[in-house]
N, CA, C and O atoms as a GROMACS GRO file, in nm:
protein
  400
    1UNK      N    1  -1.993  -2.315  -2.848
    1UNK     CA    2  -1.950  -2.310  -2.711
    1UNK      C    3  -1.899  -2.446  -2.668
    1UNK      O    4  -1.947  -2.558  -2.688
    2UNK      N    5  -1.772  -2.402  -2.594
    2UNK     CA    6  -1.756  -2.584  -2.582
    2UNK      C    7  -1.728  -2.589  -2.435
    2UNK      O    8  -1.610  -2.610  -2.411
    3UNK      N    9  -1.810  -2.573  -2.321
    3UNK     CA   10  -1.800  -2.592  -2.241
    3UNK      C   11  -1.681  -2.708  -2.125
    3UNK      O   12  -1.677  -2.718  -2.002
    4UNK      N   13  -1.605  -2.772  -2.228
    4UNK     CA   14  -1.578  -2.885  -2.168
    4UNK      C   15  -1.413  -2.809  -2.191
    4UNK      O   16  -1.322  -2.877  -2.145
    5UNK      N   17  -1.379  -2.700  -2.246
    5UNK     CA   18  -1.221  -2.671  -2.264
    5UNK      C   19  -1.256  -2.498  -2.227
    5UNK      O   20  -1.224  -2.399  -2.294
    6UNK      N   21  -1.332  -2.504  -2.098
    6UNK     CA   22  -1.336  -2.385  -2.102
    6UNK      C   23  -1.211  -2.282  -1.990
    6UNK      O   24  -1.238  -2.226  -1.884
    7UNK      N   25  -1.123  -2.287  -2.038
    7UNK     CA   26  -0.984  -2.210  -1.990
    7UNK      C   27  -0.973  -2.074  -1.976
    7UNK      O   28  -0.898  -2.011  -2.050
    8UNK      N   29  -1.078  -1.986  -1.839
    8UNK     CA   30  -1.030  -1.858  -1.868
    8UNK      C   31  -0.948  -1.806  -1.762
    8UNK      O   32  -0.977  -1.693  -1.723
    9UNK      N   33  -0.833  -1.874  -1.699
    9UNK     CA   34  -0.752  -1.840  -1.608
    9UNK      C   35  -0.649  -1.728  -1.692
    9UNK      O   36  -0.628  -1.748  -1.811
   10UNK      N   37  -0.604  -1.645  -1.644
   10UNK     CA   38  -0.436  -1.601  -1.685
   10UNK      C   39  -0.346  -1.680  -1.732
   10UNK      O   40  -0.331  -1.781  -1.664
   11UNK      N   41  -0.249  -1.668  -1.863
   11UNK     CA   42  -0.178  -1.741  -1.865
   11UNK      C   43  -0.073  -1.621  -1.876
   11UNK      O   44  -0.094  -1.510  -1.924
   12UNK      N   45   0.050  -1.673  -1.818
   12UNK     CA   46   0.169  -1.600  -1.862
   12UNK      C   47   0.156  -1.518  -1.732
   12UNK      O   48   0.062  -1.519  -1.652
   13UNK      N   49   0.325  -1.411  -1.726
   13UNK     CA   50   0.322  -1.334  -1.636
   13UNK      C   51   0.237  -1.157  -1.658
   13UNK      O   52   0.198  -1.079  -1.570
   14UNK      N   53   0.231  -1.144  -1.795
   14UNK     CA   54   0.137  -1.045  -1.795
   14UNK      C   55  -0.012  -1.060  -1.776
   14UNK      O   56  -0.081  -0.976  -1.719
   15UNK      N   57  -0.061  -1.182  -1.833
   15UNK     CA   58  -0.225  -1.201  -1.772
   15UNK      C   59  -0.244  -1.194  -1.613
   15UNK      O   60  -0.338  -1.134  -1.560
   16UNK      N   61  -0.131  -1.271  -1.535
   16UNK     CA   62  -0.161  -1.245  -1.429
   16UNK      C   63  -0.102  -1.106  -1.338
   16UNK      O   64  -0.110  -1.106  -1.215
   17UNK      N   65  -0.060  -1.023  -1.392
   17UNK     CA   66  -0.021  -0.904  -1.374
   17UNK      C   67  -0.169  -0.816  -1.378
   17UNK      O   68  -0.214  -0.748  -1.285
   18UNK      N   69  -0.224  -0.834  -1.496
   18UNK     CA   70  -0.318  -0.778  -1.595
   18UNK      C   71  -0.462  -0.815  -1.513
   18UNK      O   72  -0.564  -0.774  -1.568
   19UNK      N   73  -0.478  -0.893  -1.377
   19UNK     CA   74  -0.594  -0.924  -1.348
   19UNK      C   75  -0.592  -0.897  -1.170
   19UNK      O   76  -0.496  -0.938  -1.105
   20UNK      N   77  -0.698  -0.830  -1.108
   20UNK     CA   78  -0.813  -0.764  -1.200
   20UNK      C   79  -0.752  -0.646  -1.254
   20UNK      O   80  -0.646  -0.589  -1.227
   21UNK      N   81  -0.858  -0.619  -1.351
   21UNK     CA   82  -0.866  -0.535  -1.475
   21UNK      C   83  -0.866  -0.360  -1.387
   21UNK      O   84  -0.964  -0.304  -1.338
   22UNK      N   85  -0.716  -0.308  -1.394
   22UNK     CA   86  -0.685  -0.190  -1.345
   22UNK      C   87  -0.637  -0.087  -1.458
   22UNK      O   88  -0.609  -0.126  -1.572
   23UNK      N   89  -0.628   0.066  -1.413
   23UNK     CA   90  -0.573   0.175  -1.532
   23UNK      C   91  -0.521   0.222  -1.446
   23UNK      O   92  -0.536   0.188  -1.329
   24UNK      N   93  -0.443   0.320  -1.491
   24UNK     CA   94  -0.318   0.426  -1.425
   24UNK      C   95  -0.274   0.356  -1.379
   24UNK      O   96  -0.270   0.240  -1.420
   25UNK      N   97  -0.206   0.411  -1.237
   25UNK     CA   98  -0.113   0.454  -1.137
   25UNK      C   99  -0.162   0.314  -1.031
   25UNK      O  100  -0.113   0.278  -0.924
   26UNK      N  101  -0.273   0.258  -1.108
   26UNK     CA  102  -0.295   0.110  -0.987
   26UNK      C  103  -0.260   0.026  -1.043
   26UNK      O  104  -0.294  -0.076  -0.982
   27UNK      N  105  -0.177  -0.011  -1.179
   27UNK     CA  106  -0.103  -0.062  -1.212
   27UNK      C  107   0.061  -0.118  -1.122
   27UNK      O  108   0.128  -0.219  -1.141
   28UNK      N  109   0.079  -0.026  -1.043
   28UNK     CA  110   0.181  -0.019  -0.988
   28UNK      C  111   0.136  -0.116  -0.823
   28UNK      O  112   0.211  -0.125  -0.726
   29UNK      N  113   0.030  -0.162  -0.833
   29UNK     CA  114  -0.030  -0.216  -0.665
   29UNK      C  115   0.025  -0.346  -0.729
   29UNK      O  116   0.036  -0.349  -0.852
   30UNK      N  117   0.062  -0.455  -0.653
   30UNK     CA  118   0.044  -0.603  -0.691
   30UNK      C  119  -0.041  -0.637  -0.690
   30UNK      O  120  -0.133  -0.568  -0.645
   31UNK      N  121  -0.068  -0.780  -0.746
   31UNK     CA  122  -0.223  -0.806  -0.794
   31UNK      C  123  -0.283  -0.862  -0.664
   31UNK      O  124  -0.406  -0.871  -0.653
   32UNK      N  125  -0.192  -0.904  -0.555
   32UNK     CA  126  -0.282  -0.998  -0.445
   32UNK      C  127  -0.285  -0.884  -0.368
   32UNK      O  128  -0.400  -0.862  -0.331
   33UNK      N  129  -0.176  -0.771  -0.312
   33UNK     CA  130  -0.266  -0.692  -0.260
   33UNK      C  131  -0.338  -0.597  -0.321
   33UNK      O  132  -0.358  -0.506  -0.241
   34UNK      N  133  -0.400  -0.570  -0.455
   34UNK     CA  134  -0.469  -0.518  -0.510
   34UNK      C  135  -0.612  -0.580  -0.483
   34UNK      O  136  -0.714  -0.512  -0.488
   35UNK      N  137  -0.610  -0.705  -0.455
   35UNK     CA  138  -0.748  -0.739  -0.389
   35UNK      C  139  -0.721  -0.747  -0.293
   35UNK      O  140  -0.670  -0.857  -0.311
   36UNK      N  141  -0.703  -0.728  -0.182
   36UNK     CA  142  -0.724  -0.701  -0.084
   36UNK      C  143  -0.703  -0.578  -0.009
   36UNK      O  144  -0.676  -0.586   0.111
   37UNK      N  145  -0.716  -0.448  -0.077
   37UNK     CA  146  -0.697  -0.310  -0.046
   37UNK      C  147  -0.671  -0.313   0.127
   37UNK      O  148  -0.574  -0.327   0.202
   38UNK      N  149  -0.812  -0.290   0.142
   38UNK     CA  150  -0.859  -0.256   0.300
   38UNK      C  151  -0.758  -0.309   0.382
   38UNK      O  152  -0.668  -0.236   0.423
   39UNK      N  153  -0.764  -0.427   0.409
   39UNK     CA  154  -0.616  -0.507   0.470
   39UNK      C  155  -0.495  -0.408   0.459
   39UNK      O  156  -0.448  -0.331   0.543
   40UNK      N  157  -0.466  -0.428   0.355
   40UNK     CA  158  -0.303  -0.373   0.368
   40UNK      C  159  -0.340  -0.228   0.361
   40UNK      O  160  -0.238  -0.163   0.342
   41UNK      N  161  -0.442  -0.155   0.368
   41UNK     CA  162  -0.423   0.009   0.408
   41UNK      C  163  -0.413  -0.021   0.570
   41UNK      O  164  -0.308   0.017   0.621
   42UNK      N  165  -0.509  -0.086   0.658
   42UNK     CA  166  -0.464  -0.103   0.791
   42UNK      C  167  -0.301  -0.179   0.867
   42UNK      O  168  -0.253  -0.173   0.980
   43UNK      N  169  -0.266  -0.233   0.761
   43UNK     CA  170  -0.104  -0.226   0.776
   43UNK      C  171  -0.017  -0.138   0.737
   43UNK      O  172   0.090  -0.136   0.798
   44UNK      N  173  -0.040  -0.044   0.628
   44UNK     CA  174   0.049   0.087   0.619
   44UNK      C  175  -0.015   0.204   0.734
   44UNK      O  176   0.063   0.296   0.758
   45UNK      N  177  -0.111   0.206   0.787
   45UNK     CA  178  -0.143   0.254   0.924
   45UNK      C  179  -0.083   0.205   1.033
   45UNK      O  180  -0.010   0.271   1.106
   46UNK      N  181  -0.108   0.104   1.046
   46UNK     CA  182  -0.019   0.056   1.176
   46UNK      C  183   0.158   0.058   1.113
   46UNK      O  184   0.245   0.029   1.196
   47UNK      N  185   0.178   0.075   1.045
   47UNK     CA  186   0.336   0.099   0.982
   47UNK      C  187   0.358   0.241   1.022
   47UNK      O  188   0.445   0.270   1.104
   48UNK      N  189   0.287   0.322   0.968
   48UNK     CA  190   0.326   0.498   0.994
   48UNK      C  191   0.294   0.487   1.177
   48UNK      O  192   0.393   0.490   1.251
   49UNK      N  193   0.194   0.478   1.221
   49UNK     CA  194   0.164   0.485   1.343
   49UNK      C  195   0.348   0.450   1.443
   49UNK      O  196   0.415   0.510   1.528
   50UNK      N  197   0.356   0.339   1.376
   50UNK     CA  198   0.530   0.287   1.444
   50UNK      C  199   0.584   0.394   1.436
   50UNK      O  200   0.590   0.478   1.526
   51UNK      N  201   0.650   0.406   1.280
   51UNK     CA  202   0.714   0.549   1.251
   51UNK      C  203   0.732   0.620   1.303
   51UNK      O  204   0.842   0.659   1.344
   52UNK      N  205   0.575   0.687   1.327
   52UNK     CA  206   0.554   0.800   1.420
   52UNK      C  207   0.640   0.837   1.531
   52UNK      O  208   0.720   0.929   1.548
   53UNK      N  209   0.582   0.691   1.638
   53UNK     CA  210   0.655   0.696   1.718
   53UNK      C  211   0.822   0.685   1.767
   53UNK      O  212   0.879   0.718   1.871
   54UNK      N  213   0.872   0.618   1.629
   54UNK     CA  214   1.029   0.566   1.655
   54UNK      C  215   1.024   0.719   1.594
   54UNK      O  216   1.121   0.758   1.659
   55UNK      N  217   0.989   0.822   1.528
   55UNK     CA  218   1.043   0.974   1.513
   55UNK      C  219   1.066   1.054   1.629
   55UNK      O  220   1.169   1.112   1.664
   56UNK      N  221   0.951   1.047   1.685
   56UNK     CA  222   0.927   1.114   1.844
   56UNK      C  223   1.035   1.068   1.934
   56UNK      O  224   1.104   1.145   2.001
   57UNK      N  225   1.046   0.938   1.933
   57UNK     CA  226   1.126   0.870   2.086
   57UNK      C  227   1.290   0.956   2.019
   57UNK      O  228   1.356   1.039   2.081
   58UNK      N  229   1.321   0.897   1.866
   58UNK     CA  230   1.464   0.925   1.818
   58UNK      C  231   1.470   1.116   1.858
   58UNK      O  232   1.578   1.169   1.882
   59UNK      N  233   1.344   1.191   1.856
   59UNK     CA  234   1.427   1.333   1.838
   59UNK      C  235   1.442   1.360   1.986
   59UNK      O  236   1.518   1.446   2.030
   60UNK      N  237   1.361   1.280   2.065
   60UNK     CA  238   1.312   1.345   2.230
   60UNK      C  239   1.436   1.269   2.306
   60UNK      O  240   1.480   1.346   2.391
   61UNK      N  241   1.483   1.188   2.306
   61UNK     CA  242   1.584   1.079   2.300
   61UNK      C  243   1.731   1.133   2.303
   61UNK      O  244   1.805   1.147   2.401
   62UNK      N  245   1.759   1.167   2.144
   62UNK     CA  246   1.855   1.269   2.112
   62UNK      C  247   1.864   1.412   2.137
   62UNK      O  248   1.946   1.491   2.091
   63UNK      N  249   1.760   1.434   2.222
   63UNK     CA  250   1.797   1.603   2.266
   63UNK      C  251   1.771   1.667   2.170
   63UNK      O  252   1.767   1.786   2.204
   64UNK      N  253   1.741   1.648   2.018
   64UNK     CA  254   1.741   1.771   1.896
   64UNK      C  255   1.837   1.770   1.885
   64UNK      O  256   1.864   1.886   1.917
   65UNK      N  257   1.931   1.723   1.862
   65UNK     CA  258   2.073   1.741   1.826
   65UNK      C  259   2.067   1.707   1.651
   65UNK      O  260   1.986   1.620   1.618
   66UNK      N  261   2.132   1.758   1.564
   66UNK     CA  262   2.159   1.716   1.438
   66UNK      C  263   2.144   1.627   1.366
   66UNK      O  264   2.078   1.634   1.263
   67UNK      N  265   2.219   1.499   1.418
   67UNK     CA  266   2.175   1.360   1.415
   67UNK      C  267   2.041   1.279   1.467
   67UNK      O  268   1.956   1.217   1.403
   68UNK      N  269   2.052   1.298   1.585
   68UNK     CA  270   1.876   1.308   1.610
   68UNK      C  271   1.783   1.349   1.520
   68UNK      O  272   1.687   1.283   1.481
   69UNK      N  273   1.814   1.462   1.486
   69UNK     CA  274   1.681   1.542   1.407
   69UNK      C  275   1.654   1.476   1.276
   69UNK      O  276   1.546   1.458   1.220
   70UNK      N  277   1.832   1.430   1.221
   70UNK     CA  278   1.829   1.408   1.090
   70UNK      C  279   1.785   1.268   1.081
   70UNK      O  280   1.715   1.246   0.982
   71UNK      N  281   1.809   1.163   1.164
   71UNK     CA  282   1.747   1.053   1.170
   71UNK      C  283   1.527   1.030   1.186
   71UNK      O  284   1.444   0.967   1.121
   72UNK      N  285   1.521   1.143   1.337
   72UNK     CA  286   1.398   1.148   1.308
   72UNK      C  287   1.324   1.165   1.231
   72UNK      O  288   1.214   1.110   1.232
   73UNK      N  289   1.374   1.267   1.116
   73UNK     CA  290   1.313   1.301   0.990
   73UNK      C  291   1.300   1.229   0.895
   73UNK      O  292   1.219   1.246   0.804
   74UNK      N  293   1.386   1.131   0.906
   74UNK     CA  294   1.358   0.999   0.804
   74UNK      C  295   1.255   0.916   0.837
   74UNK      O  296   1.188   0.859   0.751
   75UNK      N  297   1.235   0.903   0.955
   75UNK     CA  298   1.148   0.808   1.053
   75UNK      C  299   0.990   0.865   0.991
   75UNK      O  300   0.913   0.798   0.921
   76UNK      N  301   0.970   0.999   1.036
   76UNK     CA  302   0.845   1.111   1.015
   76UNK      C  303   0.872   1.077   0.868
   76UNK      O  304   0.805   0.976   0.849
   77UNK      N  305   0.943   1.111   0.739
   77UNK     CA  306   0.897   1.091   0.613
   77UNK      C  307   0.840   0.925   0.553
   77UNK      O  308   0.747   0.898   0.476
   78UNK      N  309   0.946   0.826   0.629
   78UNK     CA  310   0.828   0.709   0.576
   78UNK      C  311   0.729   0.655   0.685
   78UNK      O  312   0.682   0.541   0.679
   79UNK      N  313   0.703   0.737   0.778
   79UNK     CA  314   0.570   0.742   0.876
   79UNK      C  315   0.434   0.793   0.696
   79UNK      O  316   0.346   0.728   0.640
   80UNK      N  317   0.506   0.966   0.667
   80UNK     CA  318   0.400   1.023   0.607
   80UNK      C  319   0.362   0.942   0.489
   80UNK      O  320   0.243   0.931   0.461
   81UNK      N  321   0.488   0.862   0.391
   81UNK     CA  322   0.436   0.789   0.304
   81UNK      C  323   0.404   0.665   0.312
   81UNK      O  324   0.417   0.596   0.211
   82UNK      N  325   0.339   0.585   0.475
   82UNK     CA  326   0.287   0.495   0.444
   82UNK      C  327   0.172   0.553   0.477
   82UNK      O  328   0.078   0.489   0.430
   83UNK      N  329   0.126   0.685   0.561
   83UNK     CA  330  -0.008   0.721   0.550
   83UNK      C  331  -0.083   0.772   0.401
   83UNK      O  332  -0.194   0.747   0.355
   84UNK      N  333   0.015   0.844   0.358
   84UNK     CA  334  -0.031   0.866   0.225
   84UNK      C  335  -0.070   0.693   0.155
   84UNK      O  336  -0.187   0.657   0.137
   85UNK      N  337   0.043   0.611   0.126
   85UNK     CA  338  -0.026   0.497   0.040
   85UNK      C  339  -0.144   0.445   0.110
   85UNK      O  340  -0.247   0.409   0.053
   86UNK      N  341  -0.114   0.442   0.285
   86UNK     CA  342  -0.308   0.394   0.302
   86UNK      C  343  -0.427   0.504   0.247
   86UNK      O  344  -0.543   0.464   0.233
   87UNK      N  345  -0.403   0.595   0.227
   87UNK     CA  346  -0.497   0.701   0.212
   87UNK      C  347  -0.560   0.638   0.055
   87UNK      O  348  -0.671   0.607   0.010
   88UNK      N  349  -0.432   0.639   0.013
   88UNK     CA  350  -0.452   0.608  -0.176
   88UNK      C  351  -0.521   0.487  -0.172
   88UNK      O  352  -0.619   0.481  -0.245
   89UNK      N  353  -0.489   0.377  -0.095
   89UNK     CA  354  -0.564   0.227  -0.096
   89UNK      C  355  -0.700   0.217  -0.054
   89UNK      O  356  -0.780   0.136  -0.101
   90UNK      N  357  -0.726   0.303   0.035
   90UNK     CA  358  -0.896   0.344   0.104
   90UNK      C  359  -0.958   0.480   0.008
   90UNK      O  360  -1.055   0.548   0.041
   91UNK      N  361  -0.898   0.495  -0.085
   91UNK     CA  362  -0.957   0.548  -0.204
   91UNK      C  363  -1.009   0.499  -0.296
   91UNK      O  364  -1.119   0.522  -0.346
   92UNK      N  365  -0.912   0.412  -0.331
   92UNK     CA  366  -0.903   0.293  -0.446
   92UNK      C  367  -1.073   0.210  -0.420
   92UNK      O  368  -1.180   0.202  -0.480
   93UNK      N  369  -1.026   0.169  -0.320
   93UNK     CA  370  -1.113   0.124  -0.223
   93UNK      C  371  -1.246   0.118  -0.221
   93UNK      O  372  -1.324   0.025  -0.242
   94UNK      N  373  -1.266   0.271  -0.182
   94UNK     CA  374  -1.419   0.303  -0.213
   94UNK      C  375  -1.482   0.342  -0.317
   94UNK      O  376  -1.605   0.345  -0.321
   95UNK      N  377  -1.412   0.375  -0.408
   95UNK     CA  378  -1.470   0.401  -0.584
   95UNK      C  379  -1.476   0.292  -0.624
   95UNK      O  380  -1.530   0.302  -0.734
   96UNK      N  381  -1.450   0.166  -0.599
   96UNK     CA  382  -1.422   0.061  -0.667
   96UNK      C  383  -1.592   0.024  -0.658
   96UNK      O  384  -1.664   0.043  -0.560
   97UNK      N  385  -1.631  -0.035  -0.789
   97UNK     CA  386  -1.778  -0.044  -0.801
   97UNK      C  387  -1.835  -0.198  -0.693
   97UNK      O  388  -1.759  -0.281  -0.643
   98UNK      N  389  -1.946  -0.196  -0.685
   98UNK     CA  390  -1.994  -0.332  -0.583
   98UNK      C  391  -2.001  -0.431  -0.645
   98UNK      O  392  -2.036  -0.436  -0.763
   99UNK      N  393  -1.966  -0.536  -0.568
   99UNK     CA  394  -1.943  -0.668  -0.708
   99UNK      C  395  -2.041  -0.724  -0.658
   99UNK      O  396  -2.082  -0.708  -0.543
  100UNK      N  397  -2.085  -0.798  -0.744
  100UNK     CA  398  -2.248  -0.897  -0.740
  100UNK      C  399  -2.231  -1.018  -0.784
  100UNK      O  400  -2.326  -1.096  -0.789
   0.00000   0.00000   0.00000
């Protein structure tokens, strides 16, 4: 043991890709907000929450008209997928074992 060259940082762009130690589909999180889940699920909440509302104001706004609708609907779909990714991050989240 040689305590005095003891180097266990990441080196390279895959070690630090590679840390912490994830499988599947959480591969795809970055690594700084991968530690910090909770955080950034309450910012893709307050993200859809916006959404939400710029959907509502754009269709109520536009009368339902075509363009209206078709714009709101974009608004409402990345409203639903930033609730979905907070959902997935406050999943992640809570299975994740207790660190000591």
């Amino acid at each position: 043991m040689n305590a005095h060259n003891d180097n266990t940082t990441p080196t390279g762009l895959r070690g630090w890709w590679l840390t912490p130690p994830r499988s599947g589909l959480q591969r795809l999180i970055i690594p700084w907000q991968y530690r910090h889940l909770r955080p950034w699920a309450r910012v893709s909440i307050a993200a859809g929450i916006v959404l939400t509302g710029l959907g509502a104001v754009t269709l109520v706004a536009g009368s339902f008209t075509t363009a209206a609708v078709g714009f709101g609907m974009v608004f409402l779909a990345g409203a639903a997928l930033s609730f979905a990714t907070a959902a997935w991050f406050l999943a992640i989240d809570r299975s994740a074992s207790a660190r000591t």
